[in-house]
N, C-alpha and C positions, 0 to 999 in steps of 0.2 A: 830774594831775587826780584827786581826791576822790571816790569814791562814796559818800555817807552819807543811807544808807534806813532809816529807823528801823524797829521789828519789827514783824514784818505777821501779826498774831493772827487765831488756827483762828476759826471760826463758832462755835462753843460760846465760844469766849474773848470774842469781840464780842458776843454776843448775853448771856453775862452781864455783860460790862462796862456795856453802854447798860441795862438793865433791871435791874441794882441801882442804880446812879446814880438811875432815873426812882425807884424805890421808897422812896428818900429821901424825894420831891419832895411836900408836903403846903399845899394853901391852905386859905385863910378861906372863911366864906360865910354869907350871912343865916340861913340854915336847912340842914340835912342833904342835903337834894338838890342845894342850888347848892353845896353844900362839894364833894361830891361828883363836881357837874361842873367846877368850878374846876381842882380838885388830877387831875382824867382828863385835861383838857384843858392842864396841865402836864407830867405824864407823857407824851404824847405829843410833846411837843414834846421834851423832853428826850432821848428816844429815840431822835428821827426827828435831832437836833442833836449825837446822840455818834455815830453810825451814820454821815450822812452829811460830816461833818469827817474822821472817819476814813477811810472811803473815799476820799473829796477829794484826805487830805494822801497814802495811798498812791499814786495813780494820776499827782498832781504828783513827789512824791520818785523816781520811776523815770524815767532820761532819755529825751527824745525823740530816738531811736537813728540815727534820718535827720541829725541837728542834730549828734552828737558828730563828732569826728574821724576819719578812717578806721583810722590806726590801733586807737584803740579799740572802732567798728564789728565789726572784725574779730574783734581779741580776744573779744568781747563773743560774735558769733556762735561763738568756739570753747567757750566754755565754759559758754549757754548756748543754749537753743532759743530761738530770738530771734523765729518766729513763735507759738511757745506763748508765751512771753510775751507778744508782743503781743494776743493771744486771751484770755490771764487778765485783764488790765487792762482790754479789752473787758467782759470779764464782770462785774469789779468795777461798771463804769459803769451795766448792764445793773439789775441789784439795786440799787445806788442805787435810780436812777431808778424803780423798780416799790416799792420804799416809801416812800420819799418820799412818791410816789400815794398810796398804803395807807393811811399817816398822816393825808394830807390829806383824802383821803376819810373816814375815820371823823371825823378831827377834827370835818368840816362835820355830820356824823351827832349826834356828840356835841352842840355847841354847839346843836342844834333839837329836843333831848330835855331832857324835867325828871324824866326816871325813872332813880332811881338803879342799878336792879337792869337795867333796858335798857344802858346807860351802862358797866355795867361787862363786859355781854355782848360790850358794841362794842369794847373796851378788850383783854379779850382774843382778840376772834378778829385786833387787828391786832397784837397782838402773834405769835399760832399763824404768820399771813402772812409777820409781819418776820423771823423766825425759819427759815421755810421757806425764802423767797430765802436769808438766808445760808447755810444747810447745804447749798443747789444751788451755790452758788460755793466750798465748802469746800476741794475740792482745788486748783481754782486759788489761795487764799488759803495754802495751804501750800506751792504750786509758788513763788509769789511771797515767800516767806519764805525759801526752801530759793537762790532765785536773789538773794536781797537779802545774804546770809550771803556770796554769790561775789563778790556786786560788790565788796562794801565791802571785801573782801580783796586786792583789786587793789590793785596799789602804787601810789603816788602820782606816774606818770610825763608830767612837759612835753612837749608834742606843741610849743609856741611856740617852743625853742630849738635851736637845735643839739642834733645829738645825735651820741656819738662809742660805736659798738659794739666793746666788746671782746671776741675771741674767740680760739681756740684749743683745744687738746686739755685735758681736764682736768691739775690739780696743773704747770702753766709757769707758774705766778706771776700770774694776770688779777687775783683780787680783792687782794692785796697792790699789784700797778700802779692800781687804784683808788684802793683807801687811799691811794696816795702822792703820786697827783696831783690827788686830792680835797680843795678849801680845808676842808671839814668833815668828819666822821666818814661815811660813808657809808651810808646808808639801806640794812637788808637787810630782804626780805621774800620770799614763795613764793608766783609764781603758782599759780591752780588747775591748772595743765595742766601743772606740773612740779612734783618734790618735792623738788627744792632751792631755797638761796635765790638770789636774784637779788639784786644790789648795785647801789647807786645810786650815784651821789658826781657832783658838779659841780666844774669847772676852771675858773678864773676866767683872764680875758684883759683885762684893763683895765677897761674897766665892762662887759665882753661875760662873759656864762655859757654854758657848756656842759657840756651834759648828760654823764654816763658809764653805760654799762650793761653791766654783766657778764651774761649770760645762760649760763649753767650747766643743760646740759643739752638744749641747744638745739643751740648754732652750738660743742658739742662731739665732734659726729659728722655721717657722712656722709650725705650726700641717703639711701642708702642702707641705710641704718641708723636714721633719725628714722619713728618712727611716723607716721600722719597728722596727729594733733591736732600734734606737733612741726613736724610741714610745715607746717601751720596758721598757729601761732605765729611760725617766721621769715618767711612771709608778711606777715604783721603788722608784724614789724621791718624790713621794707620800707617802710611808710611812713613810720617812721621814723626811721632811718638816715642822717642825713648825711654820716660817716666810719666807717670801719674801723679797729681796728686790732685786726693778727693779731700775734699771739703765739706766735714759737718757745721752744722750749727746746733747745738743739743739745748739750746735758749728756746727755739722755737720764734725767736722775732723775727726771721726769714718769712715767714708761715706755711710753712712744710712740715709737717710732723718728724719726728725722727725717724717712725716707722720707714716713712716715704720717702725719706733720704737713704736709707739703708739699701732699700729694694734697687735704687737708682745705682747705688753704688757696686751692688750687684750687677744689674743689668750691664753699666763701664766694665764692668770686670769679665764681662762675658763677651762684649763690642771687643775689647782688647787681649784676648787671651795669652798675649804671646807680652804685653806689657807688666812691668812691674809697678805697682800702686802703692803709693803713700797714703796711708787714712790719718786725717787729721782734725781736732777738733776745734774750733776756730769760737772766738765769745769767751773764754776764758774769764773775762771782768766781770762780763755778765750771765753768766751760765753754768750749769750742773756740770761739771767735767763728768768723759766717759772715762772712767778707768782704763780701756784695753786701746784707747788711742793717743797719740801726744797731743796734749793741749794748750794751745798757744791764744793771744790776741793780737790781731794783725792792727787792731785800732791801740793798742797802747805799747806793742811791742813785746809782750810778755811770750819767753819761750821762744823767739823767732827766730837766737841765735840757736840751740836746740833744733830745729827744725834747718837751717842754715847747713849745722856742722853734717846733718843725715844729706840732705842735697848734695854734699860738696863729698863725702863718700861714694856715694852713688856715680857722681858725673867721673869722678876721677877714675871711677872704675868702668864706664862706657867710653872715657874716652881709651882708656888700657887698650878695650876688646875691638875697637877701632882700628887701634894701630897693631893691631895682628893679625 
């Protein structure tokens, strides 16, 4: 899923965008006073039509947060104040709607006057008006810029498909076991609540997709050891989470003991109680295979269609219970 919020300009930015636009705006008229009110009664409208499109198209481009996914629900409330937003976007509707008024008010003022110098009295005090509303909603106007800049950094992740999490301790090979079983290059990007990247890539199963997710930094330490906003986050990947798969390294070139990868794998195992886990032991070229897991190498390939054919068992059978 896509966030794309176009940028949401300060009060001084809006309030010169629509009132250089209107000062373009020039008519005809039999004589000086009706020019006069023609080309006022233009400006108005042009004002009150760049003002409220813009607020419009802001308050539609931010999603209705009850209607998304839970997964992104979640995310969403980690990384942003989700009822200050709701509260700014309030506000934007609030200011609409009180010039809008203002507009229309004068407008009717305007069109029952033939005096040019009243006319233009009227002209600017709705302009002082429209102006004022926007500088009362200015911070939320920036809060909603500064939250537009979050969304659209979200990665592009399908809540519709399977999805298979790959985890483990860092440097055991996750984002290379992506690369390798990903039909395409794999998508890297950094959520806001970590400052690595997260890897995408999709596996394909006949005409069935499934999703791949490395999350780095997350589901690479223990319940123990994850900050809140991190506890937050594999919260989140609870709802999305169809499949597991853990990733040992029993080489120890990671530098994680194996004891330490275990505990961890534990600990996923108890973050996910309701997921099913692949344990898998990755190094195979260079490493003591565990006996009680499949052992593959993601750097030379060994094993990976082995590992391929169990994935493609699995997803074929969550997408079954899907369509039930």
């Amino acid at each position: 899923m896509e966030f794309r919020v176009t940028t949401v300009l300060s009060a001084d930015q809006l309030i010169d965008k629509a009132f250089l636009r209107a000062s373009k705006v020039s008519k005809s008229g039999k004589n000086h006073a009706e020019k006069v009110k023609n080309t006022t009664l233009a400006k108005l409208k042009s004002v009150s039509k760049a003002i409220e499109s813009t607020l419009k198209r802001y308050e539609k481009e931010f999603p209705s947060f009850e209607n998304l996914p839970p997964f992104y629900q979640e995310v969403i409330d980690i990384i942003l104040d989700t009822d200050r937003l709701k509260k700014s976007l309030g506000a934007l509707n609030w200011a609409r709607r009180r010039i809008k008024r203002v507009l229309m008010e004068t407008t009717r003022e305007v069109s029952k006057s033939s005096e040019p110098g009243k006319i233009d009295t009227s002209r600017k005090k709705a302009y002082a008006r429209t102006a004022s509303f926007l500088k009362q909603i200015n911070d939320d106007l920036v809060f909603l810029q500064e939250a537009r800049t979050k969304l659209n950094s979200l990665p592009d992740i399908r809540t519709d498909i399977p999805t298979a999490v790959i985890a483990g301790y860092p440097n055991v090979g996750k984002s290379m076991l992506v690369s390798k079983l990903s039909t395409g290059k794999p998508k890297v990007a950094v959520y806001p609540f970590t400052t690595q990247e997260v890897g995408i890539g999709h596996f394909m199963v006949d005409v069935y997709k499934c999703q791949l997710i490395d999350t780095p930094g997350l589901l690479d330490r223990t319940e123990e050891e994850r900050n809140v906003i991190e506890m937050q986050a594999v919260s989140a990947l609870k709802h999305l989470a169809n499949l597991i798969v853990f990733l040992f390294d029993p080489s120890g070139t990671c530098g994680y003991p194996l004891e330490d990868q275990k505990a961890l794998a534990d600990d996923i195992r108890k973050s996910f109680p309701d997921v099913e886990m692949i344990e898998v032991a990755n190094k195979s070229d260079i490493s003591n295979e565990m006996s009680d897991k499949l052992n593959v190498s993601a750097l030379t390939g060994e094993n990976l269609d082995l590992l391929e054919d169990m994935l493609a068992k699995k997803i074929k059978f969550i997408y079954k219970e899907m369509a039930e």
